[in-house]
C-alpha positions in Angstrom: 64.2 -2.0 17.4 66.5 -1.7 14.5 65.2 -4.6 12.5 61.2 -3.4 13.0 62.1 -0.3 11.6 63.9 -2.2 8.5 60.8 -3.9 8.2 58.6 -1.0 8.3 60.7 0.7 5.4 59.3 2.8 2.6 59.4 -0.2 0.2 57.8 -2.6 2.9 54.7 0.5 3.7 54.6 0.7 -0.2 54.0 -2.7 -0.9 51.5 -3.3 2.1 49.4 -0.1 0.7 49.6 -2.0 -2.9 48.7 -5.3 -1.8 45.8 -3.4 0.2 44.9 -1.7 -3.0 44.9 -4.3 -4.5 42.6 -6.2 -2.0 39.9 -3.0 -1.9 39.9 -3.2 -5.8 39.2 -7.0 -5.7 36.9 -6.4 -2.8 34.4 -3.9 -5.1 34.5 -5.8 -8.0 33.4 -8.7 -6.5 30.6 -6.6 -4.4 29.8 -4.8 -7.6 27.3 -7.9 -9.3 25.8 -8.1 -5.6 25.3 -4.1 -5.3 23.5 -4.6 -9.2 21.4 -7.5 -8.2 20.3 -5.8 -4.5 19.5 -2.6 -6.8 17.5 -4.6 -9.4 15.7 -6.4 -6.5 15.0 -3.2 -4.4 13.4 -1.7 -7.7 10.9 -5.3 -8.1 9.8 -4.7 -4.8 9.0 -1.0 -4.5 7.1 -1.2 -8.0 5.5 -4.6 -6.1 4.6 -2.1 -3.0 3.0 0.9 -5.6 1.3 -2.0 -7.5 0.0 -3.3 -4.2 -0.9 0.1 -2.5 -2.6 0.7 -5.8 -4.4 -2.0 -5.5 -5.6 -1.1 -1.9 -6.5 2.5 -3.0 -9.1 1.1 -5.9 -10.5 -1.6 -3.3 -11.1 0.9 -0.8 -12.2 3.4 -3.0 -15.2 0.1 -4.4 -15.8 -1.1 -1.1 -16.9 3.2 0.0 -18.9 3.0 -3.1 -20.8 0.0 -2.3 -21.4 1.1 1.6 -23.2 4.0 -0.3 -25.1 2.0 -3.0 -26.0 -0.1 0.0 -26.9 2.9 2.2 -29.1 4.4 -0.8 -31.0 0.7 -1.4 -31.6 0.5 2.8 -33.3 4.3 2.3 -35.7 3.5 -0.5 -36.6 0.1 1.1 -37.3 1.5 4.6 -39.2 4.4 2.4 -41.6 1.4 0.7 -42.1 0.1 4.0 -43.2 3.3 5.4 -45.6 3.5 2.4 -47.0 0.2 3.0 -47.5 1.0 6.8 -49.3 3.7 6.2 -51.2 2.1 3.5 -52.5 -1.0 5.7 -53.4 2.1 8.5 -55.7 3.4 5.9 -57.2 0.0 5.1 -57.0 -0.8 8.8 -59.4 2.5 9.8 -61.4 2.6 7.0 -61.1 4.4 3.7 -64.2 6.5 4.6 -62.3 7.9 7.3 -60.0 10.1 5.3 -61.4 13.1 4.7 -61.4 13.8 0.7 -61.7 17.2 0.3 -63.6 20.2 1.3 -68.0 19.2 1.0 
């Protein structure tokens, strides 16, 4: 037991804190160019996801805008054939069925 704690003496605990020190300090600076380059790359791809969510926003917002367009085309066409229908019952009954106006 005597010689474990001559190894474990102040200047052995000392120079094992050092050395780790010294390791942790190696340690970040090597991780520090890996920490940049994760940070740079984490920025690219959240602007990429606003770009992209952007992106979906304006097609959504065109593809609404053409179901209306569309909706408001369908109206007025089903509207002209209405007219025509009724316009080929007139012509189917006779013209001189329709009462004009008061005799």
């Amino acid at each position: 037991m005597a010689t474990v704690r001559a190894n474990n003496g102040p200047e052995t605990l000392s120079s094992e804190l050092r050395a780790s020190d010294d390791a942790v300090q190696q340690a970040s600076k090597e991780a520090a160019p890996i920490a940049a380059r994760v940070s740079v790359h984490r920025g690219r791809i959240s602007q990429a996801v606003r770009e992209l969510e952007s992106e979906q926003f304006e097609l959504v917002a065109r593809l609404d805008h053409l179901r209306r367009q569309f909706e408001a085309v369908e109206n007025g066409i089903h509207l002209q054939i209405a007219d025509v229908e009724d316009t080929l019952r007139l012509y189917e009954n006779g013209l001189n069925s329709v009462p004009l106006g008061p005799h």
